[in-house]
C-alpha positions, 0 to 999 in steps of 0.5 A: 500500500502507497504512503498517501493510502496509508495515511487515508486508513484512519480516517477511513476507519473513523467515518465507517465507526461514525457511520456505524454506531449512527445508524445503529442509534438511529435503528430500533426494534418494534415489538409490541410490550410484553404484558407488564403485570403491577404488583404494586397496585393489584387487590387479589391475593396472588399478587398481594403476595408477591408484592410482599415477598418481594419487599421481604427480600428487599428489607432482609436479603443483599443483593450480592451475597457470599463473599460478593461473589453469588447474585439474589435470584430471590425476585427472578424466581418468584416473579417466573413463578407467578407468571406460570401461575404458581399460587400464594403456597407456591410462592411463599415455599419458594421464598423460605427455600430461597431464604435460606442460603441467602444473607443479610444486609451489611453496611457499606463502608461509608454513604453514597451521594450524587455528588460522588456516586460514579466514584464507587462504581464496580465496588460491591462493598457499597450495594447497601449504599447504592440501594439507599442512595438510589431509594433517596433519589426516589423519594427525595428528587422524583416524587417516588416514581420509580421509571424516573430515577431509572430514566435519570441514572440508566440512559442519561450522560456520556457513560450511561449505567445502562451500557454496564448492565452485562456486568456480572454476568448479565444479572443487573439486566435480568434483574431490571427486566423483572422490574419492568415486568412486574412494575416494582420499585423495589426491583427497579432500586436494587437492579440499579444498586446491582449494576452500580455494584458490578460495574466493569470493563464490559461497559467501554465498547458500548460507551465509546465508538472507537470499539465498533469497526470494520471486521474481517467478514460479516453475516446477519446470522449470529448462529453463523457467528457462534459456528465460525468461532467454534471453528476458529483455531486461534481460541485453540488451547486459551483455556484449560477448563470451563468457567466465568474466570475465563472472561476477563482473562479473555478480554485483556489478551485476546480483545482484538478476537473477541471485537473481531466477531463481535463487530461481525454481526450485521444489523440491518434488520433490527427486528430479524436480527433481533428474533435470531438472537433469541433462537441463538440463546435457546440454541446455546442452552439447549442445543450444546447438550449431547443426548443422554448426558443431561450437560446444561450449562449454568453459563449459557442459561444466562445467556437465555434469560438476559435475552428474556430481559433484553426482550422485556425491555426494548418496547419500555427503553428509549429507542437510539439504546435498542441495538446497543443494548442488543449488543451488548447482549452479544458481546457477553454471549460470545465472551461465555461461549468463547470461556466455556470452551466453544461447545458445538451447537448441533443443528440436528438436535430437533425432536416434535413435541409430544406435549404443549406449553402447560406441560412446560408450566407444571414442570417449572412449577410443580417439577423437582426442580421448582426452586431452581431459578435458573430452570424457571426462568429459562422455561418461562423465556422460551414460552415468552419467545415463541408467543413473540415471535410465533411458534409455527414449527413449535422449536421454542416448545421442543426446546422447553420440552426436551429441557423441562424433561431432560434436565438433571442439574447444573454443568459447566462449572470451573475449579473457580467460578464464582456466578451464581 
């Protein structure tokens, strides 16, 4: 290459980033809101009930809990629950399984203001502080409406939390999905304090355009993508073993792979694009698993319902944070992918259901396994995706049904690993 086109290559490389992360704020998704259900005002019982439990939560559980390591999955749960329909005994036997390795509030080591909050991003020691600096807001600067204090510190200023939210494996975003869902201030409050508390590195390649950039091919098919890095021999031998501890190992020595695939994915068709990232993460969970040996992956569920939550929120967010809330998704999904070792997704792995979604609802409520966050939540998404997308050829219901009868517990743990 000439020296006068050499020095043309970045400018190049600035006006396709201008141009990308232009359109990609310009672009939004259309789908209608999944149905918000407002346990805050609701007279019967049923919901009295988990309005109640979830403030009980609130007032005895952290956030963030064995040696801030594990997340409280106490809302997801019983929020899944109910929208199965589990009733007022269900859900209050959930709550004292749930209690019980779950763990009181410490102080933090000193209080929060808005002066100063940005200050103690990232540091879970200050999740008290954040939840009572945030509840503050609440009451004090925003008249107790909740969507205010969230609109103020979520989608405002140059570094807005909500570019943040995969921090801690995706769990600030699930959290605040069910916030939105179930219209709780409570939610909403500690989904904020979550993703103060978790706050790291993941939050720059949204945050800053210089991220986004021409990649060594493309597709509008992120199944493609995750296949291609399954073939991809440069992550041959990184890792030893599976596990979350992988990923940040991942992103300070091999970033460059990382951006390469994940600028590979093409957005042209916001809502297209979006409905085959919903099928990639039903395929990650369900489709990894050889027959007979029952692996479902802890990591990979995560995927799933911060997909669910993804889903939740696009319809009730600002639009210019649609697709960059959808990749953000996607880059966590290809850092998990990529720490769990690349498992083959089998395209063949396709059974006909024998059975429909209340089979799948009695299994996730009345099952063995009922009180298993993670299996609640990853059925309830799937029945969330088919019923947005249509099932017509019923894979969401096939996959529900092979999970719902074929899981035997949780796999994919390293000697390390600390998400819970």
């Amino acid at each position: 290459m000439s020296a006068p086109m050499i020095a043309w290559v970045p400018l190049v490389n600035r006006i396709h980033r201008y141009l990308t992360t232009s359109t990609y704020s310009a672009q939004s998704i259309d789908i209608p809101s999944a149905e918000i259900h407002d346990v805050e005002t609701a007279p019967e019982k049923r919901p009295r009930t988990l309005k109640h439990l979830i403030r009980a939560n609130h007032v005895n559980h952290s956030i963030i809990y064995h040696n801030l390591q594990y997340h409280n999955h106490m809302p997801h749960l019983l929020g899944s629950a109910y929208l199965l329909g589990a009733d007022v005994n269900q859900l209050q036997k959930i709550y004292d399984e749930e209690a019980k390795e779950l763990e009181e509030w410490e102080d933090s080591p000193a209080e929060i203001s808005d002066a100063d909050w940005r200050d103690f991003l990232g540091d879970k020691r200050y999740q008290r502080a954040f939840v009572d600096f945030f509840e503050d807001e609440l009451a004090l600067k925003f008249g107790y409406d909740w969507k205010r204090v969230a609109e103020e510190y979520l989608f405002s200023g140059k570094e807005p939390l909500i570019n943040g939210v995969v921090a801690g494996l995706g769990h600030p975003l699930i959290h605040l999905g069910y916030a939105y869902e179930l219209s709780s201030k409570e939610l909403a409050m500690e989904a904020l304090a979550m993703a103060s508390s978790s706050y790291n590195y993941m939050h720059k390649y949204l945050d800053s355009p210089s991220y986004t950039k021409p990649s060594a091919y493309s597709t509008s098919s992120p199944l493609e993508i995750l296949h291609k890095i399954a073939d991809d021999t440069r992550f041959d031998g990184l890792f030893n073993e599976r596990g979350d501890g992988n990923i940040e190992i991942l992103f300070k020595n091999h970033e460059d792979l990382v951006l390469e695939h994940w600028n590979a994915w093409k957005i042209d068709e916001p809502n297209k694009q979006f409905q085959d990232s919903q099928e990639a993460a039903v395929a990650l969970l369900v489709r990894t698993v050889q027959p007979g040996t029952h692996g479902y992956d802890f990591f990979m569920v995560h995927l799933l319902t911060s997909s669910h939550a993804v889903r939740t929120l696009i319809p009730l967010i600002p639009k210019r944070f649609h697709i960059s809330l959808v990749r953000q998704w996607w880059l966590l999904t290809i850092a998990v992918y990529i720490a769990q070792l690349r498992p083959k997704i089998d395209d063949d792995i396709e059974e006909k259901p024998m059975k429909q979604w209340n089979y799948v609802d009695d299994k996730a409520v009345n099952g063995p396994w009922a009180t298993d966050a993670h299996f609640v939540k990853a059925l309830r998404a799937m029945k969330v995706a088919a019923f947005t997308w249509g099932d017509v050829h019923e894979r969401y219901l096939s996959a529900a049904v092979k999970f719902a009868d074929d899981f035997e517990g949780w796999t994919g743990f390293g000697p390390t690993d600390n998400s819970n």
